[in-house]
C-alpha positions as CSV (number, residue, x, y, z in Angstrom):
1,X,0.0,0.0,0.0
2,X,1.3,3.7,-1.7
3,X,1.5,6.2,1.9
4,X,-0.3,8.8,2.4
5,X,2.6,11.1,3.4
6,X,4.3,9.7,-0.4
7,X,1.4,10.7,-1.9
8,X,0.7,14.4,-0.9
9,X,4.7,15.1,-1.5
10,X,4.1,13.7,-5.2
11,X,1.2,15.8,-5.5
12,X,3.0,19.0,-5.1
13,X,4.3,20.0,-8.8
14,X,4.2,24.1,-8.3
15,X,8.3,24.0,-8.0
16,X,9.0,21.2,-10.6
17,X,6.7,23.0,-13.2
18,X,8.1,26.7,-12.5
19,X,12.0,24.8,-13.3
20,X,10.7,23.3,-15.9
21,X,9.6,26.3,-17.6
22,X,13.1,28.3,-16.7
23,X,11.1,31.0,-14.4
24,X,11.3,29.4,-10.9
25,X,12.7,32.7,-8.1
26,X,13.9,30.6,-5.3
27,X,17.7,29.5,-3.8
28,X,19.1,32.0,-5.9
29,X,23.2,30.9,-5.2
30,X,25.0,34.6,-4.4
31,X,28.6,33.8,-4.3
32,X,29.4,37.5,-2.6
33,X,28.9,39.9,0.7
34,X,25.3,41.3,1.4
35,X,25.7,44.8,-0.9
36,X,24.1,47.2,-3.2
37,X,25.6,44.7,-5.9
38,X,26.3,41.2,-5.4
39,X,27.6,37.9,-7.5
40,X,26.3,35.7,-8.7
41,X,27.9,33.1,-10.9
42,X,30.3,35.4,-11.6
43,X,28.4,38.4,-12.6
44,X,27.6,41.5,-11.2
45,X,23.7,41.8,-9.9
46,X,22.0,45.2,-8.6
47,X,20.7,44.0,-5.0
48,X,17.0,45.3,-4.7
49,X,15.8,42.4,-2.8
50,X,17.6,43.0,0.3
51,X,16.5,43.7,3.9
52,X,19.9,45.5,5.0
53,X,17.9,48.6,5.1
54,X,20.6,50.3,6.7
55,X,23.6,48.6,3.9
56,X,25.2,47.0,7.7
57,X,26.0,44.0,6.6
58,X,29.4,44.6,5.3
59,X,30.4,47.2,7.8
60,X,33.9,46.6,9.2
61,X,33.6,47.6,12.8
62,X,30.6,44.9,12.4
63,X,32.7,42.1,10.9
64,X,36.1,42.7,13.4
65,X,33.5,42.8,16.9
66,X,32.1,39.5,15.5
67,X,35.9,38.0,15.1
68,X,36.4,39.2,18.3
69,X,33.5,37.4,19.9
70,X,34.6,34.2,18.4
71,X,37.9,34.5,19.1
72,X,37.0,35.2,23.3
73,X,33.7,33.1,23.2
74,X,34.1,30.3,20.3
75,X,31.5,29.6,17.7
76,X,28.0,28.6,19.7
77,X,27.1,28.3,23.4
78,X,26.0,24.9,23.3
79,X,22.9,25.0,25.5
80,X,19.9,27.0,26.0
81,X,19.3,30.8,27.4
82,X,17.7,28.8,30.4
83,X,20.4,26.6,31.5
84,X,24.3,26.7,30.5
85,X,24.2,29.4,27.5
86,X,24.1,32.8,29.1
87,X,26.6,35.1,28.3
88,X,27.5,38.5,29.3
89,X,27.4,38.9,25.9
90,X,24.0,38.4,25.7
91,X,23.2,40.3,29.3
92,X,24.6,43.3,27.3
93,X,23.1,43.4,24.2
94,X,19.5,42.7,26.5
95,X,21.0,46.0,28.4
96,X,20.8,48.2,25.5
97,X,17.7,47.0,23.5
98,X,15.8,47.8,26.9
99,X,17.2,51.2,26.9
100,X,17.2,51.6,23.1
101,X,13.6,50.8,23.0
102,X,12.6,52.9,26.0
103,X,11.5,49.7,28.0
104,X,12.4,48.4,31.2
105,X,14.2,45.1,29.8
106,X,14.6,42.8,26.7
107,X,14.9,39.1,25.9
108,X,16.6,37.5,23.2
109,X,15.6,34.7,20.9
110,X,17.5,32.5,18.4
111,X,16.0,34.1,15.5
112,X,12.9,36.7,15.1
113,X,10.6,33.7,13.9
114,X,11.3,31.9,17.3
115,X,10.6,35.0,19.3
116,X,7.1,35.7,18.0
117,X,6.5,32.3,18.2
118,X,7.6,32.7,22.3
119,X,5.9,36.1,22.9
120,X,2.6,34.9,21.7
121,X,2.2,31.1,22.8
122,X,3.5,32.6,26.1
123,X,1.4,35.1,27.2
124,X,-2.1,34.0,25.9
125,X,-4.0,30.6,26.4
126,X,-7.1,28.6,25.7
127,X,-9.4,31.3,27.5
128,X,-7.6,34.6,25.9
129,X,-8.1,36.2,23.1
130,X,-5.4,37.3,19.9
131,X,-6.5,39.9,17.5
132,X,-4.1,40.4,14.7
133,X,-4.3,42.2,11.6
134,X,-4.9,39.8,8.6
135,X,-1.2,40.9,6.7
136,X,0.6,40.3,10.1
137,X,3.4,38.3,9.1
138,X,3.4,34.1,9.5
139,X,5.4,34.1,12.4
140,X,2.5,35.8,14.3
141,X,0.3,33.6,12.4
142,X,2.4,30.3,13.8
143,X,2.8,32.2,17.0
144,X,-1.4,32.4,17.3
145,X,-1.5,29.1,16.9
146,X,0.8,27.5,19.1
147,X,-1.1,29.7,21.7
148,X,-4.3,28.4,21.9
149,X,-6.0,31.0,22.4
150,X,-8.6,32.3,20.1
151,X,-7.3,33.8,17.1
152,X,-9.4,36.8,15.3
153,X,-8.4,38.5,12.1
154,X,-9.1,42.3,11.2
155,X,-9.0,43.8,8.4
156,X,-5.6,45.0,7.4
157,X,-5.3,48.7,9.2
158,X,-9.2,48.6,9.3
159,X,-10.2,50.5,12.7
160,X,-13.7,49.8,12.7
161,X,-12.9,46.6,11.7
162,X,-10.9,46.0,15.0
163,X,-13.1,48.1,17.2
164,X,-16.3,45.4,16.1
165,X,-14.2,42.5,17.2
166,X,-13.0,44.0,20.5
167,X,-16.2,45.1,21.4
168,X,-17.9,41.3,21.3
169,X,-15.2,40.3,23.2
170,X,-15.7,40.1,27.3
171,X,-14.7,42.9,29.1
172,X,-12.5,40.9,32.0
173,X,-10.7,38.7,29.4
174,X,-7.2,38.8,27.9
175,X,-7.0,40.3,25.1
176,X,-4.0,41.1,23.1
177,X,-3.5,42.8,19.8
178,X,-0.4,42.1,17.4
179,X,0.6,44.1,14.9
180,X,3.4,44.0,12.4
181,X,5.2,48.1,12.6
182,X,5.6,48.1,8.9
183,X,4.1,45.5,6.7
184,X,6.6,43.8,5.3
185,X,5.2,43.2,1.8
186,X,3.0,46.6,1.2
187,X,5.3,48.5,2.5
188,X,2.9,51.0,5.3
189,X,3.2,51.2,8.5
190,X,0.3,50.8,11.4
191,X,-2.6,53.1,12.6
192,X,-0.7,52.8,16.3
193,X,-2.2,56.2,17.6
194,X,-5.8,54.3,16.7
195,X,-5.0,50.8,17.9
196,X,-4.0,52.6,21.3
197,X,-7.0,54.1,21.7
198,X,-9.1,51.2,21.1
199,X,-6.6,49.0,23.4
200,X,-7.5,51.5,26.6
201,X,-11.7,51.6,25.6
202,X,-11.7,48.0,25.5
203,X,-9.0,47.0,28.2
204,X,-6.5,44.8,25.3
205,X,-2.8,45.0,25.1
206,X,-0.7,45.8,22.6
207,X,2.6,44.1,21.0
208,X,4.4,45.3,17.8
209,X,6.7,43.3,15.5
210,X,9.4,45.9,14.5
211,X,11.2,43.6,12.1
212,X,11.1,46.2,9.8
213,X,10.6,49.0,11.4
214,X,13.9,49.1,13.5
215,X,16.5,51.6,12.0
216,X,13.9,52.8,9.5
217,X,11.7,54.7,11.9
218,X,11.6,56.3,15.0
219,X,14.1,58.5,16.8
220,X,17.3,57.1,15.6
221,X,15.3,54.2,14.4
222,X,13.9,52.8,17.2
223,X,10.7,52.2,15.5
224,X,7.4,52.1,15.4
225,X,6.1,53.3,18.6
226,X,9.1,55.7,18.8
227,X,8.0,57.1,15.6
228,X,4.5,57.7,16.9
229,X,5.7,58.5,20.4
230,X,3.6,55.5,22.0
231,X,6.3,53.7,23.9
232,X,4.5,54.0,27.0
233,X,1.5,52.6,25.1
234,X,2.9,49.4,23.5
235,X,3.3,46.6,26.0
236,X,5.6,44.4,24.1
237,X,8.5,45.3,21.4
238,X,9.5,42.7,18.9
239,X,12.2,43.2,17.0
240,X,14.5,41.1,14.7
241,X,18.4,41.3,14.0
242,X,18.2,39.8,10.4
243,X,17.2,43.4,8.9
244,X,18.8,46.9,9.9
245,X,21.1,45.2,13.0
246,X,23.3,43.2,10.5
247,X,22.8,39.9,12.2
248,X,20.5,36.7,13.1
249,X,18.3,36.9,16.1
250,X,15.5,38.2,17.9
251,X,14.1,40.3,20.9
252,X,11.1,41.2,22.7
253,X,11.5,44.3,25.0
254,X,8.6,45.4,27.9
255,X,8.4,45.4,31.2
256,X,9.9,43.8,33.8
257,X,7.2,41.7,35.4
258,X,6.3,40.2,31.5
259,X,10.2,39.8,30.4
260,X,10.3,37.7,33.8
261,X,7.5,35.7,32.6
262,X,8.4,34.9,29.2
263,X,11.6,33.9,30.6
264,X,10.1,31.2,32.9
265,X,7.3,30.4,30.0
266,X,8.3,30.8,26.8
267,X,9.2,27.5,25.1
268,X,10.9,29.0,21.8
269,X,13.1,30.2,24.2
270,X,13.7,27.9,26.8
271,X,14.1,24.9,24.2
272,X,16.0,27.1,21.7
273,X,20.0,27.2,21.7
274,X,20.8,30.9,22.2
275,X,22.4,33.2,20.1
276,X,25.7,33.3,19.0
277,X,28.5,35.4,20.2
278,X,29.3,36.4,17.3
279,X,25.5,37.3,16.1
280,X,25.3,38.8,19.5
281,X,28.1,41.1,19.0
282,X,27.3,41.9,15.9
283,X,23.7,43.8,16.9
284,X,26.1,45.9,19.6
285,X,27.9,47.2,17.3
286,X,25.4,47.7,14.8
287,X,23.4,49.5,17.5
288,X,26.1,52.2,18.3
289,X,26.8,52.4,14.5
290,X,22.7,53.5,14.0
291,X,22.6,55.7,17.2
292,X,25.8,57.5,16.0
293,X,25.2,57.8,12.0
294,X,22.0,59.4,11.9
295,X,22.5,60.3,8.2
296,X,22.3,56.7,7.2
297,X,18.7,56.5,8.4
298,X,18.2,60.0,6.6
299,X,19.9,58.9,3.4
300,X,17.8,55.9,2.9
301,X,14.9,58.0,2.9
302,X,16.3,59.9,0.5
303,X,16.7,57.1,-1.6
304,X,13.3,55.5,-1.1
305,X,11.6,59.0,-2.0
306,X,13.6,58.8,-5.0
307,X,12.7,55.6,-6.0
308,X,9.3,56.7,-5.3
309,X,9.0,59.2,-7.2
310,X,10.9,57.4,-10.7
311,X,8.7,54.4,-10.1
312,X,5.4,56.9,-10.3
313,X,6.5,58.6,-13.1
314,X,7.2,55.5,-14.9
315,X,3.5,54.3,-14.2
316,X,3.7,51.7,-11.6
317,X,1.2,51.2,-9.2
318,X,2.7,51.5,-5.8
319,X,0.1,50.4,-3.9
320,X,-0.3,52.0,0.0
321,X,3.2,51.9,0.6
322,X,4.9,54.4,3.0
323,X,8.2,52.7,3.7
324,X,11.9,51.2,2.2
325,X,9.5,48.6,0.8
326,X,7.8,49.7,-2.6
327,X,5.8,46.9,-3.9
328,X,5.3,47.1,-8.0
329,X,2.0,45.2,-8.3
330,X,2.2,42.7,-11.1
331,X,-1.7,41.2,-9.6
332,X,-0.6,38.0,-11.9
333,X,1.6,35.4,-10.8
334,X,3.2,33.6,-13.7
335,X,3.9,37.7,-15.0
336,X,5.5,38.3,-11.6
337,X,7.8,35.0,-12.3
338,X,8.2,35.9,-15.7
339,X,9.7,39.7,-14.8
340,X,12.1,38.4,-11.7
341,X,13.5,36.4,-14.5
342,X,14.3,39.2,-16.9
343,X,15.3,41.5,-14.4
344,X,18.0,39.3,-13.1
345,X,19.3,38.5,-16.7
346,X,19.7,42.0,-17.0
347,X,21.3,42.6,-13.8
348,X,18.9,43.0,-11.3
349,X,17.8,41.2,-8.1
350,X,14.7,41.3,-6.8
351,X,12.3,39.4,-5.2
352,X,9.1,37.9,-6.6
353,X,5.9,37.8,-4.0
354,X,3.0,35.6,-5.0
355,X,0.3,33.7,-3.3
356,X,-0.4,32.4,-1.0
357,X,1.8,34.9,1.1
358,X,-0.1,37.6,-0.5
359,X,-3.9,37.1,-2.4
360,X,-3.4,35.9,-6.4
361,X,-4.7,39.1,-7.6
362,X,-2.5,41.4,-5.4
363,X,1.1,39.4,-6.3
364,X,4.1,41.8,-6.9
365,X,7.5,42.3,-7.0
366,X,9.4,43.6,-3.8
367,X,11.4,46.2,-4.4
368,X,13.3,47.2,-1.4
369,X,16.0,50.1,-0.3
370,X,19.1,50.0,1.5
371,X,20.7,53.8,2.5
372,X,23.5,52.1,0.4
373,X,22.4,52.8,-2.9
374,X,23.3,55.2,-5.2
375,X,21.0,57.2,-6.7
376,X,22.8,56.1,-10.1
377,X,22.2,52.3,-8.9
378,X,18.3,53.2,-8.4
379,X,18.1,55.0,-11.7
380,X,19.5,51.9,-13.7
381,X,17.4,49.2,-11.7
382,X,14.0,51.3,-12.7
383,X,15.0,51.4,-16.3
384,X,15.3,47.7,-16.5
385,X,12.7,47.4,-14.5
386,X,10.4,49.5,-16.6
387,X,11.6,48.2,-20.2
388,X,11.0,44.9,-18.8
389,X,7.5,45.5,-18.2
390,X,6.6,47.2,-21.0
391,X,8.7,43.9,-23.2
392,X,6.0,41.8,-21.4
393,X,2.9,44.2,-22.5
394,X,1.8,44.2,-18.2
395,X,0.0,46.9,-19.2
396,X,-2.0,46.5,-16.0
397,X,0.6,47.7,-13.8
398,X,1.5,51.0,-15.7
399,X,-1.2,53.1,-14.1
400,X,-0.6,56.0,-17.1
401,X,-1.5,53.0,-19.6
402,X,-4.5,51.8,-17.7
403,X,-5.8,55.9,-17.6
């Protein structure tokens, strides 16, 4: 008898069919450093698809306080946060996320996956409620789920949308909305100053996943409630080091009393190895290089208005976007393949989005800053990127065709 398990993996043909017809996005191989231009396969590739907002990644202060954690600390610390792998390494960096953030204390995780995935099956339970914003990003969604608690979707930045849920909810339960900061595929950033309001009418707290929002908003990028000066408001601060902070890892930041609990409660934590030194120091110094180079913050907004501006005048719809992250609606899937594939054999990375991470009609290509680039670099990307599209006839992204 065929298994089951056999059966469903031969069943799934999307990948296969996408190589097959020379248009499949995924694994790219880049032989080269994280940069504004990268290799791969020996040529030279405009990097559009990045999340080094802040162009970090290559930094040498970065790089030499990594050696130097390896070189004091070794490679990994072999154990858990909970039992032998605690370092003062880690006590630090905890130190000045608290203090960058404008809370009390911090946590770390592994990676920013494994800390939503602690914050939220931590602090809610079978009898509590979640309420999260239907473009929150799957590591929320997993999070919900590994919760147990009941799970309700708004609609994405819809206030009256939340304010109908939280108000058929019981007044004495918990209730806690999650939010992402800024969405990570369209690109704009949370009603906070609204979510806060309806958090103290109906008695819910708040937690905000600043993936991408840390050292892109904020005073001296400290992010989302920073930006909208709600730190006091927002009970929990989730941020990631993959993005802006040059690294791997992740953090929640809040209060004492609910650091101390996830601490004692949180299994992606307690289960998880912990960070590496050399991931940890990595995020210190990228933290003092942010908080003392404000003009890298200022030049990538100078870039993103830039590209913001080309990418309107060339016709392409935008969407909501009001962020580093400019999605260029394609709303077609095998188009959206079919573009990522001419744009890198003309030199240009960047990443295709398609569902079921975002509806079929709504699919799009990412197309996302770093204060790196050159205005030359974003010139020359939205050139290919526009004769590309107009090569392919996707007349129903180029808003001046469509009018």
């Amino acid at each position: 008898m065929q298994k089951k398990l056999n059966q469903k993996i031969a069943a799934f043909t999307d990948a296969k069919e996408a190589m097959a017809m020379g248009i499949y996005p995924y694994f790219r191989v880049i032989d080269s450093e994280q940069h504004t231009q990268v290799t791969m396969n020996g040529k030279k590739v405009l990097m559009f698809g990045s999340n080094s907002y802040l162009g970090l990644t290559n930094h040498p202060i970065i790089k030499e306080a990594a050696a130097k954690a390896i070189a004091k600390y070794g490679t990994g610390c072999a154990g858990s946060r909970f039992l032998n792998g605690t370092l003062d390494l880690h006590i630090e960096l905890e130190h000045r996320l608290a203090e960058y953030t404008g809370k009390e204390a911090a946590i770390l995780f592994s990676t920013g996956f494994q800390a939503n995935l602690g914050i939220l099956s931590s602090l809610t339970g079978r009898h509590d409620y979640l309420l999260l914003d239907e473009y929150d990003h799957a590591s929320i969604i997993d999070g919900s789920r590994l919760s147990f608690s009941r799970t309700i979707k708004f609609g994405h930045n819809n206030m009256e949308d939340l304010e109908q849920k939280l108000r058929g909810l019981p007044e004495d339960a918990v209730k806690l909305i999650a939010v992402d900061g800024i969405f990570s595929m369209e690109g704009d950033i949370v009603k906070l100053p609204e979510i806060v309001a309806l958090a103290d009418k109906y008695g819910a707290n708040i937690m905000v996943d600043d993936a991408h929002s840390l050292g892109v908003i904020g005073q001296k990028g400290a992010g989302t409630a920073s930006h909208f000066g709600l730190t006091d408001s927002v009970d929990i601060i989730m941020g990631t080091f993959s993005k802006s902070l040059a690294s791997l890892g992740g953090f929640a930041a809040g209060s004492k009393d609910v650091i101390e609990f996830m601490k004692h409660k949180a299994r992606a934590l307690i289960f998880s190895a912990s960070m590496t030194p050399a991931s940890a120091a990595s995020v210190i110094a990228a933290l003092e290089i942010i908080q003392s180079e404000p003009e890298r913050m200022e030049k990538l907004w100078a870039n993103t208005r830039y590209a913001m501006q080309l990418l309107q005048e060339s016709g392409f719809d935008t969407g909501i976007t009001e962020s580093p992250i400019i999605p260029v609606y394609v709303r077609d899937n095998l188009n959206t393949f079919q573009l990522t594939k001419m744009l890198l054999e003309d030199g240009v990375f960047v990443n295709p989005v398609v569902s079921p991470a975002v509806p079929s009609d709504s699919s799009l290509i990412r197309f996302s800053l770093m204060a790196t680039h050159s205005f030359d670099q974003i010139e020359e990307a939205i050139d290919k990127l526009t004769k590309a599209a107009t090569k392919l006839d996707l007349k129903g992204i180029m808003q001046k065709q469509e009018l």
